[in-house]
C-alpha positions, -999 to +999 in steps of 0.1 A: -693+310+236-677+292+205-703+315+187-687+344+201-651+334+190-662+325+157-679+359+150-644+374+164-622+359+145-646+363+114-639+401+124-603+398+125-602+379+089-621+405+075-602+435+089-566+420+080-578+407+047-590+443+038-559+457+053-539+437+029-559+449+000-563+483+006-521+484+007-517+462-021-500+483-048-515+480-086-487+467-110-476+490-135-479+477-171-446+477-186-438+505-210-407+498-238-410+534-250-374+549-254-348+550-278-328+518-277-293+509-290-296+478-310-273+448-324-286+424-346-256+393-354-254+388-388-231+358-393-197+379-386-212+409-393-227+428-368-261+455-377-262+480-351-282+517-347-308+535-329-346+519-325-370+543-312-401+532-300-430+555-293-463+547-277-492+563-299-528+562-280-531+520-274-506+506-295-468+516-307-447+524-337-415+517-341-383+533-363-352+511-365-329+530-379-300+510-391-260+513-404-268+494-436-304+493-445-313+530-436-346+541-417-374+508-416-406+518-402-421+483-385-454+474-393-481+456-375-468+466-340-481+443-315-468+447-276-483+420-249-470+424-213-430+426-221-428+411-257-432+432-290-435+415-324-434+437-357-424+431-394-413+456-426-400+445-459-365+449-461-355+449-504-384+427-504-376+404-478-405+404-453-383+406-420-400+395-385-389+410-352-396+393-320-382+410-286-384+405-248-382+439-227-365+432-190-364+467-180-336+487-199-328+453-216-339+439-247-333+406-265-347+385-291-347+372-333-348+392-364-363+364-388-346+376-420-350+353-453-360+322-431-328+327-411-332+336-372-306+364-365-300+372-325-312+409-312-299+428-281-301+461-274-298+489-239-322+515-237-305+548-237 
């Protein structure tokens, strides 16, 4: 008899466990395409404009377009679950951007001339 309940309850496992699987949902990779409004805190001064990031077959470019430096086109675009890291040469100055996407939010450091400058911006 314990044979018999064994083999039932083996049933059961497998039926609920493949219930559960079958309505488990697959996550959806985050995405940071959009156009974003940006501040970057500059000491007193504060850089803001419009970054627009675009997702081109597995990777992404991104345009920052800014109140004082004009358009920067980023280089070496690298995204990794909800973080994007990029660089450009600003007059010179290689200038690294680090940012954490949390939905419409962003947030992170523009490394500019060894100094580690804060970064928020609101997708639009």
């Amino acid at each position: 008899m314990s044979k018999m309940k064994n083999k039932i309850f083996i049933g059961i496992f497998l039926i609920f466990t493949s219930m559960g699987l079958i309505s488990m949902k697959p996550v959806k990779a985050y995405d940071p395409s959009g156009n974003w409004n940006y501040e970057i805190e500059a000491g007193e001064d504060i850089l803001s404009g419009l970054m627009t990031i675009k997702k081109v077959k597995d990777s992404y470019e991104v345009e920052v377009n800014s109140n004082v430096y004009g358009m920067l086109i980023l280089d070496n675009v690298k995204f990794n679950k909800t973080n994007l890291t990029a660089n450009v040469d600003v007059q010179g100055i290689n200038t690294d951007f680090d940012m954490d996407f949390d939905k419409d939010s962003m947030s992170g450091t523009v490394t500019y001339d060894g100094q580690e400058l804060p970064l928020s911006g609101q997708r639009k």
